[in-house]
N, C-alpha and C positions, 0 to 999 in steps of 0.2 A: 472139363478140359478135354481137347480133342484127344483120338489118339493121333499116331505118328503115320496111319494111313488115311486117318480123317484129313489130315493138314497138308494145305497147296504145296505143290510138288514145285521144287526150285530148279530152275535147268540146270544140269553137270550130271556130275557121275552116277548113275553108269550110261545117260542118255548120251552123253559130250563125253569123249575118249579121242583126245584127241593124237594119239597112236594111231588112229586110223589111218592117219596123213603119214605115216613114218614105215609101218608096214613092207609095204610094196615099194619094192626102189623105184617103178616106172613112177606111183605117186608121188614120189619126194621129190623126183625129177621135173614133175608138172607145174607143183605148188612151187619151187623155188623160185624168189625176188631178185636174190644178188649172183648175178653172172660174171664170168670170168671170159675173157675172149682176148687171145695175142695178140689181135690189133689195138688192144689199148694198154698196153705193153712197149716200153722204153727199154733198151739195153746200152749200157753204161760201156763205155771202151776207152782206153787208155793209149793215147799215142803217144811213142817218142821216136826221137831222132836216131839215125842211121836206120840198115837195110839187113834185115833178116835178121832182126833182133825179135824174142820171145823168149822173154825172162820171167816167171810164175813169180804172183805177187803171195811171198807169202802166206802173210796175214789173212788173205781172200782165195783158199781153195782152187785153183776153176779158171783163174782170173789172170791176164797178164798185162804187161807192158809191152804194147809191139809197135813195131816199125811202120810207117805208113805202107808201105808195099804188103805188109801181111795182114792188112784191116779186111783187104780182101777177101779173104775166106770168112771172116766171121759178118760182114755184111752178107757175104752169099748165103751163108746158113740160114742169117737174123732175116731175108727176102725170103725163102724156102718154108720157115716156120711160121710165116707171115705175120712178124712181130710188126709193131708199129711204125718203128724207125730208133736210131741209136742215137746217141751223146755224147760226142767227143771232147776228151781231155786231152791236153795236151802237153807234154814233159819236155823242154828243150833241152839240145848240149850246154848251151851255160844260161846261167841268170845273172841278174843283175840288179840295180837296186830299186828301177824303173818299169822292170819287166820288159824291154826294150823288146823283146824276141814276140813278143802277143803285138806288136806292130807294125808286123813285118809283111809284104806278102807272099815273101817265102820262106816264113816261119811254118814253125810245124804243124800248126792245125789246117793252115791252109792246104800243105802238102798233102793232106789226108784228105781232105775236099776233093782235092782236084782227082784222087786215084779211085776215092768212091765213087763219084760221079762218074768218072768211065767205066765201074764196075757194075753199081745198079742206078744208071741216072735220074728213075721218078721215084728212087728209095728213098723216105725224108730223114734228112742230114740236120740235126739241132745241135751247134756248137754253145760251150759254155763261155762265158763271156767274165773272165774277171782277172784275176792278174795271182793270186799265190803261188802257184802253178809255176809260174815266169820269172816272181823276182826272188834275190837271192836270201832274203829276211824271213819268205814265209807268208805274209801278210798281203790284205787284199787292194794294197794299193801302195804307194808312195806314202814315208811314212814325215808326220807333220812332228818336225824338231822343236819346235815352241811352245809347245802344251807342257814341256818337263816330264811324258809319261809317252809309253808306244803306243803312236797313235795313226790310223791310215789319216791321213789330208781328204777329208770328204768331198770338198769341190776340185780339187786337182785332180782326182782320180776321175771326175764325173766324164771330162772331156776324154779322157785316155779309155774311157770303156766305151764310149761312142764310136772312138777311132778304130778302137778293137773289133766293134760288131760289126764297122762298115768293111774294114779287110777280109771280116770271114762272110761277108754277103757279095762282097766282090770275089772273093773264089769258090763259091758258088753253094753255101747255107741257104739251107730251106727256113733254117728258123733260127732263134738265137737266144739265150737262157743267164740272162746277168744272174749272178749266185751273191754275191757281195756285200750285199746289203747296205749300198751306200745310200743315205736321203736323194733323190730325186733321180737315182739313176736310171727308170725306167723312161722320165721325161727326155733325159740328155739324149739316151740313145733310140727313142723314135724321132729325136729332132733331126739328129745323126742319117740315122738311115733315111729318113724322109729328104732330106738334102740332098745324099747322095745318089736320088734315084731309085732307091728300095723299099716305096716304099709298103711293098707288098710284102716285104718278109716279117712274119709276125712277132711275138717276143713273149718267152714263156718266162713269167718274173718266178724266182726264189723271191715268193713275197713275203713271206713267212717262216724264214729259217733260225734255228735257233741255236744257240749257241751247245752244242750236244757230245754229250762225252762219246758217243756211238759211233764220232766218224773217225776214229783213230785209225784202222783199216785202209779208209781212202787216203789217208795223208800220207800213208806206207805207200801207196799207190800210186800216188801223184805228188811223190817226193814234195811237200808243199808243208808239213809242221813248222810252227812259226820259233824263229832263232830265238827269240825273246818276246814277253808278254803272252797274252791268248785273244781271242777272239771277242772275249766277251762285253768290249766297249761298241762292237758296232753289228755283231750277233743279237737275237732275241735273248733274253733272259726264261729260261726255262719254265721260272717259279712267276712268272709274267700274268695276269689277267689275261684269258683268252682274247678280253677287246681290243687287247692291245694289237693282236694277228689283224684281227677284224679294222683296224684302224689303218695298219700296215698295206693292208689288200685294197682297204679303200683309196688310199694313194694311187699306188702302184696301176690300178682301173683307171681312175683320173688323169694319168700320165700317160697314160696308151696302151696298157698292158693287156694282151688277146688268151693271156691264160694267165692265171695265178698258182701257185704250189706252196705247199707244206709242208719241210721237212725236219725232221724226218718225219718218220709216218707212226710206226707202232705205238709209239709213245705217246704221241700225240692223235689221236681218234678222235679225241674230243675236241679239240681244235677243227679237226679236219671238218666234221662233224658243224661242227658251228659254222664256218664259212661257209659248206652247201648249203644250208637254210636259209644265209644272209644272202646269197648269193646265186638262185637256183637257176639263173638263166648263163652263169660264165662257167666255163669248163674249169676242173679243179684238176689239180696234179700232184701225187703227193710222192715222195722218195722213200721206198726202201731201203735204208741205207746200209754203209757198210757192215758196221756193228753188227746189226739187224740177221744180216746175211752171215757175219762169219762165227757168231753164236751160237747159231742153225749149224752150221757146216762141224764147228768143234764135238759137239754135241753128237751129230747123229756119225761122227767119223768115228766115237766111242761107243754105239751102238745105245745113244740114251734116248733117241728119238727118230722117230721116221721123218727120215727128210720129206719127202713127196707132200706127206700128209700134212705137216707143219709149214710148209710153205703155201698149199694151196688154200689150207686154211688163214695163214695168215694176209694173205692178196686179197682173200673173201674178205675179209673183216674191215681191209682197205679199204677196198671198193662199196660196202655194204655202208661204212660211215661214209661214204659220199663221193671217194674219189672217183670221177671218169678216166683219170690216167694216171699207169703206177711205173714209174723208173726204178727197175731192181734189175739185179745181178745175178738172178732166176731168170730171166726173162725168156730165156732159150728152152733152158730146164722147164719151164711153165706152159709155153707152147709145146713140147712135145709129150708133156703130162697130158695137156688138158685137151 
């Protein structure tokens, strides 16, 4: 029998230490794969009606409800820290059961168009395109009385989110982001805006949203919890086959859609994760969402965790499963960290 210095030497320890790479921060900083940069970086904003209104949301730290006249200042910042570009919501003085006020074009998201573009006009402006926000029920669309259960009317909404995106591309949207998850509503609205002359304005689909306890926060936000029922007949099913994402996206591609997203995001990694691979040549977008953020915020307000570090860490882990673009409620906080 050999001994133990007769016998071939296996590579590893102590030859492979692979410390070596961890050591020296300039080394760690060399070898690192997944980068973080504010231009792929979304920031979330909440608009409502009337003028010099800024009313702190709660649930979300940080975060408020403001008036189109004071989006100004936090675009000027979101320009300065050279975030990406922002995503407006929008809150009107009344709703109704059609969302009448998402058709307007001097409804409120429009309103905030027009004040940003005076403020940074090649800053890109992506408005959300769906109706809860608007009607007076909660829900994302016009609700179908013949089913016997709460139900949105899947094709009657489909022309109303067309009509939607072409008002926020006529007041002057860079880009435009149905959240909704209605069947085919990626189709309606490049038919929509191809029509109407737009047809340059891209359309970033919620292809893959799912029905998530996480966004509680933003409904506080965007006054939009639904009066009755929940989400989850026309949401993703959480406990869902990942194929089913993968199936959802392939649509939504099929239909004209210039970026796909998944949200939320933490929870789903593995998801997100799966569609890069499927998908390695289409830009991925995934959401931070509220939860996500004001979990973080509760937390490190009680001293259980460092904000900074928990957050950059968590964008990394984002981005390292595959997203190219992350919409979060850091996003200002992240640029002047990073």
């Amino acid at each position: 029998m050999m001994s133990l210095e007769q016998q071939p030497q296996q590579p590893g320890f102590p030859t492979t230490r692979l410390r070596r790479l961890r050591y020296n921060p300039a080394v760690r900083r060399l070898v690192q794969q997944t980068r973080l940069s504010p231009s792929n970086l979304i920031l979330p904003l909440f608009v409502r009606s009337g003028e010099n209104v800024r009313e702190e949301i709660s649930s979300m730290p940080g975060h408020y409800q403001l008036s189109p006249d004071l989006i100004v200042d936090e675009i000027s910042q979101a320009v300065e820290l050279g975030i990406g570009g922002v995503i407006l919501f929008g809150i009107p003085a009344e709703k109704d059961a059609t969302g009448s006020n998402a058709l307007s074009d001097s409804g409120i998201i429009p309103q905030a168009i027009h004040v940003a573009k005076r403020a940074a006009g090649e800053f890109l402006l992506i408005t959300d395109v769906c109706f809860c926000e608007y009607t007076d029920h909660g829900h994302c669309g016009p609700i179908n009385k013949k089913t016997g259960r709460i139900d949105v009317d899947n094709d009657a909404t489909l022309e109303l989110l067309a009509e939607q995106a072409v008002v926020h591309a006529r007041a002057g949207a860079d880009m435009v982001a149905p959240s909704g998850m209605m069947d085919g509503m990626v189709g309606a609205i490049r038919r929509g805006l191809d029509t109407a002359g737009f047809s340059h304005v891209p359309i970033i689909s919620y292809a893959a949203k799912y029905a998530s306890a996480f966004y509680g926060p933003f409904r506080d936000a965007a006054e939009s919890t639904p009066q009755e029922g929940d989400r989850c007949g026309y949401q993703m099913d959480p406990a869902a086959a990942a194929g089913q994402a993968i199936r959802e996206i392939e649509l939504d591609l099929a239909e004209g859609a210039d970026i796909v997203m998944v949200k939320p995001a933490l929870a789903y990694l593995d998801v997100i994760h799966q569609v890069s691979r499927r998908f390695p040549g289409v830009p991925l977008a995934a959401y931070n969402v509220s939860g996500e953020y004001s979990m973080v915020k509760a937390a490190a307000r009680r001293g259980w965790l460092d904000e900074q570090a928990v957050v950059l860490e968590s964008l990394t882990a984002i981005r390292r499963a595959g997203a190219t673009i992350i919409l979060t409620y850091w996003a200002k906080d992240a640029a002047r960290w990073l």
